[in-house]
C-alpha positions in Angstrom: 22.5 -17.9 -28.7 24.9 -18.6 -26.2 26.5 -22.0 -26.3 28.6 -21.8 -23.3 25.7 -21.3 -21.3 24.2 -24.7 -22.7 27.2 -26.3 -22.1 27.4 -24.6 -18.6 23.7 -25.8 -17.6 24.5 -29.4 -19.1 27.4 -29.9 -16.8 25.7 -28.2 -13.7 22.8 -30.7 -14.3 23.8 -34.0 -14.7 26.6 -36.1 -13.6 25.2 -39.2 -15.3 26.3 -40.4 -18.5 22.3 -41.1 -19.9 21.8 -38.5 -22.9 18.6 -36.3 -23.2 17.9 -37.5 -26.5 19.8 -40.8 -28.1 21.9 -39.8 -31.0 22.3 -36.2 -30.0 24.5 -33.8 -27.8 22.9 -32.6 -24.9 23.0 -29.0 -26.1 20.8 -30.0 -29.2 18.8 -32.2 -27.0 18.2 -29.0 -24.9 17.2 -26.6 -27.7 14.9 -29.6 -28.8 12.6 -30.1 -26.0 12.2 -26.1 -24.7 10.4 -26.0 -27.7 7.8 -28.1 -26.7 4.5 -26.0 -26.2 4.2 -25.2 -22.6 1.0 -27.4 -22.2 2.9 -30.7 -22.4 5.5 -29.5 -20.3 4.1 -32.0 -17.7 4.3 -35.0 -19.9 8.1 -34.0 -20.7 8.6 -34.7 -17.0 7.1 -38.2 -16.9 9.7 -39.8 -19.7 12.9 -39.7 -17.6 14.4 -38.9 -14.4 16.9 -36.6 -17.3 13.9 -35.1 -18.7 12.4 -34.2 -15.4 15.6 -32.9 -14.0 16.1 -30.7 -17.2 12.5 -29.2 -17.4 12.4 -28.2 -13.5 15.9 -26.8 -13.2 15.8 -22.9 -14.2 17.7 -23.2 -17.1 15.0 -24.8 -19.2 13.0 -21.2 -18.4 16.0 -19.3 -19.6 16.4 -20.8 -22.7 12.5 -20.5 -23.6 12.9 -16.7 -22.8 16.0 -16.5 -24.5 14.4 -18.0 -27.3 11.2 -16.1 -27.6 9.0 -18.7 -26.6 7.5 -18.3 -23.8 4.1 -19.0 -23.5 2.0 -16.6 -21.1 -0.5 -18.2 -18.8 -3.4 -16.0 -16.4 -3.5 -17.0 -12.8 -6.8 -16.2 -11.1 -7.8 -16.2 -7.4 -11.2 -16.2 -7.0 -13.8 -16.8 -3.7 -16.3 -19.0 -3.3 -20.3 -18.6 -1.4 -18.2 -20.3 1.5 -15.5 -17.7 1.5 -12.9 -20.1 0.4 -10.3 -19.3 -2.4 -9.3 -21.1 -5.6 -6.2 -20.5 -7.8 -6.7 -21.6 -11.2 -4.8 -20.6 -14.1 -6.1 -20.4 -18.1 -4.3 -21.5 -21.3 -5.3 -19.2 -23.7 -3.7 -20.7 -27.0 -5.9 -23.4 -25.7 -9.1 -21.5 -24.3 -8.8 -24.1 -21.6 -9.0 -23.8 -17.7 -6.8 -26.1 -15.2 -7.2 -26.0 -11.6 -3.9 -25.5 -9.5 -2.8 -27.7 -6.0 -4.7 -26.1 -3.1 -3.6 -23.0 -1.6 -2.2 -23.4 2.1 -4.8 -24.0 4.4 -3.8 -21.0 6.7 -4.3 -18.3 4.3 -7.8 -20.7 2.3 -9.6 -17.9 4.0 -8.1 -14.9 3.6 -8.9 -11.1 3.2 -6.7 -7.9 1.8 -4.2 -10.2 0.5 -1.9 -8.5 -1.9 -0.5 -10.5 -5.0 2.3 -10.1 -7.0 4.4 -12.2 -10.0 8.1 -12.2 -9.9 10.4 -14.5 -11.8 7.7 -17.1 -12.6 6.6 -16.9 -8.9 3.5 -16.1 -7.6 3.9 -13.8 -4.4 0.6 -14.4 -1.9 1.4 -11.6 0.6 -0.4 -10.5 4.2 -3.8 -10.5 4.1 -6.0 -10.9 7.5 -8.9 -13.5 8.6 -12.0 -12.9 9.6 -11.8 -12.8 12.7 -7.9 -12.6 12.9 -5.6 -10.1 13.0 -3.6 -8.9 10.1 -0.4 -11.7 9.5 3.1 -10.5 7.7 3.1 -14.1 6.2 4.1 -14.5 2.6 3.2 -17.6 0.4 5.0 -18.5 -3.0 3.4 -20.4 -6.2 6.2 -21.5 -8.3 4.2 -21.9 -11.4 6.8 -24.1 -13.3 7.2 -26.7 -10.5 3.3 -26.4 -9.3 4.5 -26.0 -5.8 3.5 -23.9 -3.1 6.1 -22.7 -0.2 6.9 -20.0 2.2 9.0 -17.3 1.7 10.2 -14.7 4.1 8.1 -13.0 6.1 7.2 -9.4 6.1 8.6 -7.3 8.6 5.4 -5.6 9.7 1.9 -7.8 9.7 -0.1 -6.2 6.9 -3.9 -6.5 5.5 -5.7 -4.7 2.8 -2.1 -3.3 1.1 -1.1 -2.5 -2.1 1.8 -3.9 -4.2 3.7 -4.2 -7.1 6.8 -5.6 -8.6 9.2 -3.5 -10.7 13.0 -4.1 -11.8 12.8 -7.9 -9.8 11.7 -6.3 -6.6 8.1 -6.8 -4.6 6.8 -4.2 -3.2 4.5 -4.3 0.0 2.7 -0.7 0.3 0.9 0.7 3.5 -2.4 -1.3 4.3 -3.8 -1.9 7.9 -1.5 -3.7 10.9 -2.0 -4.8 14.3 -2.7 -1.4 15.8 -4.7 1.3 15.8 -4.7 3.2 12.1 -3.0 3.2 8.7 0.1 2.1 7.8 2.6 4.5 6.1 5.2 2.1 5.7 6.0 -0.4 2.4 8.2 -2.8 2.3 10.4 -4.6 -0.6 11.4 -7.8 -1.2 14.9 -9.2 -2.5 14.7 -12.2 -3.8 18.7 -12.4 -4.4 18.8 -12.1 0.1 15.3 -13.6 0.9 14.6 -10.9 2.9 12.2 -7.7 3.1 13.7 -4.5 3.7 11.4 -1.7 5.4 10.7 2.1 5.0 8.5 4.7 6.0 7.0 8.0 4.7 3.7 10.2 5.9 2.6 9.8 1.7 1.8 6.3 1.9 -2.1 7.0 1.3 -4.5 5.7 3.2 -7.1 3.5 2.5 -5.3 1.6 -0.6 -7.2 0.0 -3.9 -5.9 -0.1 -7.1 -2.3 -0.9 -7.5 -0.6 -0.1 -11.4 2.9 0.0 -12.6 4.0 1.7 -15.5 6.8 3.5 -17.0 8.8 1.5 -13.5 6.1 4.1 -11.2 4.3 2.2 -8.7 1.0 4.1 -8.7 -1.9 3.2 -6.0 -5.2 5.3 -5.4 -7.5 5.8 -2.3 -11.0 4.1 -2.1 -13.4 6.1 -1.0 -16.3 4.8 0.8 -18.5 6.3 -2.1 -18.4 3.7 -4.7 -16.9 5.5 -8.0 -15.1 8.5 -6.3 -11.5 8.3 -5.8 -10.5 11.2 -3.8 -6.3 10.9 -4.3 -3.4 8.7 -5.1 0.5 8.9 -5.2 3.2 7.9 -7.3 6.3 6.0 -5.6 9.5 6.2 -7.8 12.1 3.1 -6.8 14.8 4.7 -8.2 14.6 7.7 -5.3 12.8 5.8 -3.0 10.5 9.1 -3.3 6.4 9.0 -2.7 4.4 11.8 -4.7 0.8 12.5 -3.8 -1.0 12.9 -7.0 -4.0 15.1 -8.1 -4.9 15.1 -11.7 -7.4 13.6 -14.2 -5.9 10.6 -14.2 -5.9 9.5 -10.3 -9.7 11.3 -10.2 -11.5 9.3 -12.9 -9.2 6.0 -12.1 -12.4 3.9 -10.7 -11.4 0.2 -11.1 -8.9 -2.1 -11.9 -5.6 -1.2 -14.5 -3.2 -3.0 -16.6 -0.2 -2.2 -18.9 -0.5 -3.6 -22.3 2.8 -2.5 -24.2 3.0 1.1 -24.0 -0.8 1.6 -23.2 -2.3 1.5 -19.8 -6.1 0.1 -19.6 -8.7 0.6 -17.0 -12.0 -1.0 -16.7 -14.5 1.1 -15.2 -18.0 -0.7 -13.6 -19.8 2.1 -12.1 -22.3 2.3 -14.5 -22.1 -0.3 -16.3 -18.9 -1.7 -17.6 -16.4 -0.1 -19.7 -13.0 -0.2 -21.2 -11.0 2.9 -21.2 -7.4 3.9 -22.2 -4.8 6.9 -20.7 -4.0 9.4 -22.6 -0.7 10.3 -21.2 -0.3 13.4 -22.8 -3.3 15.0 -20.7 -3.3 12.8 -18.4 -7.0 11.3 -18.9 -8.8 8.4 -19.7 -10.2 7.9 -22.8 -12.9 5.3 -24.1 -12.5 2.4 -26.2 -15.6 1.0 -25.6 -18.6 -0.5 -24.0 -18.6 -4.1 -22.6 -22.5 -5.7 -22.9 -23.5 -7.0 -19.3 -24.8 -10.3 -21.4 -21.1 -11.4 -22.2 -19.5 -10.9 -19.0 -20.6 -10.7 -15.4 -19.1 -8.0 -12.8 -17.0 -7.7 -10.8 -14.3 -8.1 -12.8 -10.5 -7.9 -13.0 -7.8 -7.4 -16.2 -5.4 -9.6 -17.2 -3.1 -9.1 -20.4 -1.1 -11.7 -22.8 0.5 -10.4 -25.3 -1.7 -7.9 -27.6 -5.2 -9.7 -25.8 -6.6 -7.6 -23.2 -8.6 -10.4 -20.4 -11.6 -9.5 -18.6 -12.3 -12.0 -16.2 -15.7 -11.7 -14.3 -17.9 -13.8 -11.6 -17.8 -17.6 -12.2 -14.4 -16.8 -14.5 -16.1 -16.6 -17.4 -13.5 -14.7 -20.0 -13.9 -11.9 -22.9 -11.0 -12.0 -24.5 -10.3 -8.5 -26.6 -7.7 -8.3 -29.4 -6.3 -5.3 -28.7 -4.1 -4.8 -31.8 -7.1 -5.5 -34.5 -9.7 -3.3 -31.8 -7.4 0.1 -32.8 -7.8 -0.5 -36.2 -11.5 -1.0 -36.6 -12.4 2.1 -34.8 -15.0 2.1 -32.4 -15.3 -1.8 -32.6 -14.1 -3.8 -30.1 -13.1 -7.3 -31.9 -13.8 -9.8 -29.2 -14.5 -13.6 -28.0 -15.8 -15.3 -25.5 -14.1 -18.5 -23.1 -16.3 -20.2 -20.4 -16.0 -20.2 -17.0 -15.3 -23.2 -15.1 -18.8 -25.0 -13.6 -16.9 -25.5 -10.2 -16.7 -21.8 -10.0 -20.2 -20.8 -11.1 -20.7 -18.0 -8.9 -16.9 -17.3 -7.5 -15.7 -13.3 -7.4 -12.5 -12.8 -9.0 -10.1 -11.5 -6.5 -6.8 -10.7 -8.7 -5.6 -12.0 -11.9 -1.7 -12.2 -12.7 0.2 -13.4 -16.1 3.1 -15.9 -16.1 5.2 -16.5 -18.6 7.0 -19.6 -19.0 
């Protein structure tokens, strides 16, 4: 491990002459105390004004990273009866839920919001009212300091996009504006310049669901007004800045929501039923891994993944976890367990579900 960047961070944070911990350099100190499990990471801040300073300044992240311990959290938006939406955010080590500060009252009622994760961040983007007109507003969660803020706006007012983040970029796709008809623009954010930067191409399907990133692709399909029938998709590549419409196996039987879980993608499909499937990339098809019983989990649902668990997070945020790892090795059985949903949210629908790593 690097020490100049210890020794870097120590001098960038403190001018005082206090130590972190009596008796030892800083840069000990330091290595000490980002090992501390992530769940007491809001005690550490209530010893010292040191402390504090150390364990919200970004190098106390770096370190964990650099040091393999990060500790991965799910973030779940959810709606209440009353339209309203909640962020709460599960410990899985500790099968324990923990509500987050209210989200800003302006977007507490929100439709079509897209949201995205980028460095620790949670990216609440566009989304439309009721009875209000798409907004290019963009809210940020930073899930270390438990904070909300804004963050640049969009340059076009979007509701009911698509996104994704790949290589430390947020991507904004297509969705429905302030006039007449579908977008067929997307738009990414740089975090480095604040800013969003705009573009525009006639693929930008219309009609946007799903959202998936794999292998750096961007991938979003078309909803069709017929509930399990997705009639197309396309593929945007970053690198090129190129849009590919998409017709295959894959994009036709792609029904619900995706996730990447090392090199495997997962979908869940609730058409009939619910049920976990895998792509095969080779033929460009999904294949099943099994059937989830409608007495453990209630739809709709979303996915969520930390390390080798797969997440499915239904109504009332009631959890099956499912070890993914130990599932391929006992063919045809899925190994799972359950984690209860929090009585506040008894009957909330899960709107998105995002993993943080801190």
């Amino acid at each position: 491990m690097g020490m100049k960047v210890l020794e870097e961070g120590s001098r960038n944070l403190y001018s005082e002459n206090a130590v972190l911990i009596p008796g030892l350099p800083d840069d000990l100190a330091m290595l000490c105390l980002v090992r501390v499990t992530r769940k007491y990471h809001h005690n550490l801040r209530g010893v010292c004004r040191r402390w504090r300073s150390f364990v919200a300044n970004d190098l106390f992240i770096h370190l964990r990273r650099k040091l393999g311990l990060s500790e991965g959290w799910v973030y779940v938006l959810s709606r209440d009866s009353s339209e309203y939406l909640h962020w709460d955010v599960l410990d899985p080590q500790q099968r324990k839920w923990m509500v987050l500060p209210p989200i800003p009252p302006s977007c507490s009622q929100r439709f079509g919001m897209a949201c995205e994760v980028l460095d620790g961040q949670l990216f609440f983007i566009g989304g439309c009212g009721k009875y209000e007109d798409p907004t290019n507003e963009v809210h940020v969660f930073d899930s270390h300091r438990h904070k909300w803020k804004e963050a640049a706006r969009m340059n076009t007012a979007r509701c009911y996009l698509a996104s994704g983040a790949v290589d430390g970029k947020v991507y904004a796709i297509g969705g429905t504006g302030t006039t007449a008809g579908a977008l067929t623009s997307w738009e990414m954010f740089d975090s480095e310049k604040n800013e969003w930067l705009s573009y525009d191409d006639p693929s930008v399907i219309q009609d946007l669901g799903e959202s998936l990133v794999m292998d750096g692709m961007i991938y979003v399909r078309h909803v069709s007004p017929t509930e399990g029938l997705s009639l197309y998709a396309a593929r945007y590549d970053p690198a090129s800045r190129i849009w590919t419409l998409l017709d295959d196996d894959m994009t036709r039987r792609w029904y619900g929501p995706a996730v990447v879980l090392g090199k495997d993608a997962y979908m869940l499909d609730q058409t009939f039923g619910v049920k976990l499937l895998s792509l095969n990339k080779a033929n460009k098809c999904w294949d099943p891994v099994g059937r989830i019983s409608p007495l453990l989990i209630r739809t709709p649902c979303r996915l969520a993944v930390v390390g080798s668990t797969l997440f499915v997070i239904g109504r009332g945020l009631k959890v099956l976890a499912i070890d993914m790892e130990n599932t391929w090795k006992s063919t045809g059985i899925m190994v799972t367990s359950s984690i209860m949903g929090l009585q506040t949210r008894a009957n909330n629908l899960v709107v998105c579900c995002k993993t943080i790593y801190i």
